[in-house]
N, C-alpha and C positions, 0 to 999 in steps of 0.2 A: 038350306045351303047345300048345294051341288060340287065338286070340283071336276073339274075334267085334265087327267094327268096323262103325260105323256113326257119324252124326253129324246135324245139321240137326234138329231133330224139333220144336223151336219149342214146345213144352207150353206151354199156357195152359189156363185156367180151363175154356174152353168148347168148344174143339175135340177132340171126345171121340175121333174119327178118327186123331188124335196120340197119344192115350193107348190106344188097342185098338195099334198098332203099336208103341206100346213093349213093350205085353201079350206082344204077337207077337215081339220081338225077343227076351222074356228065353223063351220056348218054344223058338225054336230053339236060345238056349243053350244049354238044360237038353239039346237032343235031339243037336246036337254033343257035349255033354261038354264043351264049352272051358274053361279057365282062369280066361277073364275076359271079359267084354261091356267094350268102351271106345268111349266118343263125344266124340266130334270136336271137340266144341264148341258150343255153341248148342242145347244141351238143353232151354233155357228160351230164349219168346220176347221177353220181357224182365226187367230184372233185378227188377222190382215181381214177377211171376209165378215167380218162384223162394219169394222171402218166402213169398207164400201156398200154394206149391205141397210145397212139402218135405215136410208131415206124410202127405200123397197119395204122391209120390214112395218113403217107407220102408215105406210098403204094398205098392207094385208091385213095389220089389225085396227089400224080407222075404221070407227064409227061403230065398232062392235058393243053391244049392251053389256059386255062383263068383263072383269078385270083378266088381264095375264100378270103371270106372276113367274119371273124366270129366275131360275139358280145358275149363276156363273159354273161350266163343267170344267175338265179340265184341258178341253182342245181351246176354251174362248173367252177364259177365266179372268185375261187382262184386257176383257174386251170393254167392261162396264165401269171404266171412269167415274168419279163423283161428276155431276151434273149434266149428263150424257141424254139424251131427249129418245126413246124408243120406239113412242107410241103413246096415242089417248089409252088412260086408263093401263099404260105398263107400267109394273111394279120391277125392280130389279133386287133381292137380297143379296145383300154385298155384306151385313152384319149379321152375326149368328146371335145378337144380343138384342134384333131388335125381330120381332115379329112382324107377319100382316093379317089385322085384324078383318073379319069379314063375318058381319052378326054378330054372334056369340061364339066363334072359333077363332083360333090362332092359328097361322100359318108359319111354323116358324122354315129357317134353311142354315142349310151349313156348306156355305159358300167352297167351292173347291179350294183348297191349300194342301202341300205338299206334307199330312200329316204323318207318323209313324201308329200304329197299333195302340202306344204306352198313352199319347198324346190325344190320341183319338177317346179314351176311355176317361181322359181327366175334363176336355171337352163337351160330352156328354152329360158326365156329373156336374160342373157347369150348367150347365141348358136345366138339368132337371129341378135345379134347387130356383131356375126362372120361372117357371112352367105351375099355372094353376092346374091342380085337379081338377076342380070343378064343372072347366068347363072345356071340349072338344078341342085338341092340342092336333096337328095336322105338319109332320116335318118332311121336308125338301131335303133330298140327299143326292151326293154324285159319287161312288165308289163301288167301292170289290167289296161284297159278301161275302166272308170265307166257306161262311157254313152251306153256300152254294153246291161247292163242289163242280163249278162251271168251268170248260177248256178257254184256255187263251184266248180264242178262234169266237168265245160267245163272246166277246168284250170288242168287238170289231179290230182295225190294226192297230191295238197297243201294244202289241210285242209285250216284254217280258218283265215291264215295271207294275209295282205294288202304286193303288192310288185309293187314298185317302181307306185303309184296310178296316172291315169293321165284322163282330159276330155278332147274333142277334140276340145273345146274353147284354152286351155293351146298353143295349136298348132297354131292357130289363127294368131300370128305376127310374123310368119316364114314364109322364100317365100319358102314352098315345093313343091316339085310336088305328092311325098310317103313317108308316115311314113310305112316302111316295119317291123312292129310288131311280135313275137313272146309271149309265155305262155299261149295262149289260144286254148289248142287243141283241140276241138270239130270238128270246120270245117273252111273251107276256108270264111271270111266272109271280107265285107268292107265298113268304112262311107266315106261320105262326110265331109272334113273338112273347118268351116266356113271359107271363103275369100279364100278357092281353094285348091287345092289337096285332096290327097285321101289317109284315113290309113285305112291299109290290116293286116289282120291275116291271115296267107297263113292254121292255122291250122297243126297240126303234118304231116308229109308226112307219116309215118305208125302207125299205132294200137300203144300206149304205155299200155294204162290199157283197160277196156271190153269199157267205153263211147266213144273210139271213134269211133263212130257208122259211116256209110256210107264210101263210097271211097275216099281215101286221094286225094289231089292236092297240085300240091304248082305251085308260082305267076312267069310271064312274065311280066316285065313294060321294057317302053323307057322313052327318054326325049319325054313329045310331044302328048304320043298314052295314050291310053285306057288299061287297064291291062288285061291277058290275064292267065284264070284260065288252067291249065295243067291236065289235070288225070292222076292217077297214076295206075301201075300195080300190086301196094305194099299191103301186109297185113291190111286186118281192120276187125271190127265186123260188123255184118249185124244181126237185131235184126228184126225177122221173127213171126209174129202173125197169126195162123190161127183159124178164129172163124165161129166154125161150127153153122148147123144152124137146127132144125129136121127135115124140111118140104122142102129142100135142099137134094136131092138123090144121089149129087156128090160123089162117092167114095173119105172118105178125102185122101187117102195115095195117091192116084194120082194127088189132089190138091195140095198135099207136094210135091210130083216130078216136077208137074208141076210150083211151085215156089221157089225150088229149082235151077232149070234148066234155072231160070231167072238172077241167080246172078252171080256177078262177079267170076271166079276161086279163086281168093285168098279171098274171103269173108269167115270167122268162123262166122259161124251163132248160133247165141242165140236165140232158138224156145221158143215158148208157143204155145200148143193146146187146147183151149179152146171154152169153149160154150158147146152145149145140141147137140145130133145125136140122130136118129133114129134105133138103132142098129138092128130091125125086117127086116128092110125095106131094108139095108144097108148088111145085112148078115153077120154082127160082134159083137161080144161081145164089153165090156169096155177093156177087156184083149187082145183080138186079136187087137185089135185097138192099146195098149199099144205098142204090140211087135211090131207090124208093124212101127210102127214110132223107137222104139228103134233099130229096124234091121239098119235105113236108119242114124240111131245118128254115123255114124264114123268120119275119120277124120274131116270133113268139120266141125263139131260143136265144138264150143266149150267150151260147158258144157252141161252137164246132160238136155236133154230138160223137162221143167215145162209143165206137164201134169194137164189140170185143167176142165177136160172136162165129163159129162156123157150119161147117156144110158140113155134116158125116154121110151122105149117103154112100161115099166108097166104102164108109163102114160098115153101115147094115147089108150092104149088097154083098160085103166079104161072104167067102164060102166057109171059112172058119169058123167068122160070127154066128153064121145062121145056124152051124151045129150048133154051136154053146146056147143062142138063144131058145132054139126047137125043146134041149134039155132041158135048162132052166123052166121052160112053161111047162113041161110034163111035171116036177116037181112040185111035191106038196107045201108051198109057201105061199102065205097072204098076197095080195094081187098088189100090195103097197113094196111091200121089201124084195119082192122082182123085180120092179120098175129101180128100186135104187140100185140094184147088183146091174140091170141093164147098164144102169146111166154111170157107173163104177168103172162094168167093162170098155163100154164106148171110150171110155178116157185111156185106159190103159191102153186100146187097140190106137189110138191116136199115138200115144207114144211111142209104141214100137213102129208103127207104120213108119213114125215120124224119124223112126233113127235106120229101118230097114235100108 
């Protein structure tokens, strides 16, 4: 018995990017073999786009050879009505008192509700006096890990409300083997939960806002094994810094191809080009430099690249500088901590120039 977990995916009408990644999610299923595909939560980006989404949704996963199994999150949570039709072979947990069984494992979920902390800890003691030891327990969750320690910023745009709050102590007197987690879409991350098991946030499987920065994945577990992170082929942002340097002769535009040429195809990258060049030396203005990076801003970016970078050749060329530099190299000091007083003074000769 295989599961294939993932969460976050925000489906709307028009974000076709969310829907090639669901595509892609039930392909890998098929190419694992697993049991079952289960999402986290928040399948839909709000509860209006479930409505209209469903008869699309039993397209995507018609005819597939293995169940889905979805926990209501908290963007779509009054999405799943008793007798609501999803899909062949969809399962929806709406009761945290009833599992889904699949072999010899339980799948249980803990449907999103506007729990508190106190509530959330008597709810769990609940579940664990349901729960066989005996045999592979597997729960569905949608909330805030506290003992994360994750910004705002990784939960996508929920601003500043507490949802469904839980530590990995709370988990403690349950015999799990995964707390397969959803809301925290940053990235694929996972702890150790005291007295055994393991809670995962598999992370969004595609880009919803610009944070989620790097390549999506979403989770492989068994009864028994070790979990097994997936990459994905799907949409994300890739947040690209290049910090030039003046004493560095590298043409930057080809430093940008050439880390460009690194990334993934579906990566939109969010550039900054930043730091000091040598524009004499380099054979560019600040402007040809501009356009040259604006030529290469097409699709792949996606927004306006932050240009935060200058020209000092009126600085090295200064007759001042070149005393202070000429000394400096006569000077018994490592070839590293020169280059920093250089790039120290350059800044300072900027500011006075800048106020002369």
């Amino acid at each position: 018995m295989k599961l294939l977990h993932t969460a976050d995916l925000h489906l709307t009408e028009t974000a076709a990017e969310r829907w090639d990644a669901l595509g892609e999610l039930v392909e890998i299923a098929r190419k694992h073999q697993v049991s079952a595909l289960v999402i986290a939560g928040d399948l839909f980006d709000h509860n209006i786009e479930a409505e209209k989404l469903r008869a699309r949704l039993r397209s995507e996963l018609g005819g597939a050879d293995f169940m889905t199994i979805i926990l209501p999150g908290n963007h779509d949570y009054r999405s799943y009505r008793s007798g609501l039709y999803f899909g062949e072979n969809v399962t929806v947990i709406t009761n945290w008192e009833e599992p889904v069984y699949i072999d010899d494992a339980a799948i249980w979920g803990l449907p999103y509700e506007r729990l508190s902390g106190g509530r959330m800890v008597s709810r769990l003691r609940d579940m664990a006096g349901r729960m066989n030891p005996d045999q592979a327990n597997f729960l569905l969750f949608h909330g805030e890990l506290l003992d994360a320690f994750f910004s705002r910023e990784d939960l996508g745009d929920e601003g500043d409300l507490r949802y469904m709050p839980v530590r990995l102590s709370y988990f403690e007197s349950l015999p799990l083997q995964y707390v397969l987690a959803g809301h925290f879409h940053s990235r694929y991350t996972s702890w150790q939960i005291p007295g055994g098991g393991l809670f995962i946030y598999s992370g969004s499987p595609v880009a919803v806002t610009r944070r989620e920065a790097g390549r999506r994945a979403a989770n492989l577990v068994a009864p028994g094994e070790d979990p097994v992170e997936i990459p994905l082929d799907t949409h994300y942002f890739e947040e690209l810094v290049i910090s030039l340097d003046p004493f560095n002769l590298e043409d930057p535009l080809s430093l940008l191809d050439n880390k460009m040429q690194e990334l993934h195809r579906n990566a939109k990258v969010i550039l900054t080009v930043r730091g000091l060049f040598n524009g004499s030396a380099l054979g560019m203005d600040e402007n040809e430099l501009a356009a040259g990076i604006m030529e290469r801003a097409g699709s792949r970016f996606a927004e306006e690249p932050a240009l935060e970078f200058y020209d000092v050749q009126h600085i090295l060329e200064d007759d001042l500088f070149k005393q202070f530099n000429e000394k400096l190299e006569q000077a018994d000091y490592p070839r590293d901590q020169k280059e920093a007083v250089k790039k120290m003074a350059i800044r300072a000769f900027r500011v006075v120039k800048a106020c002369s």
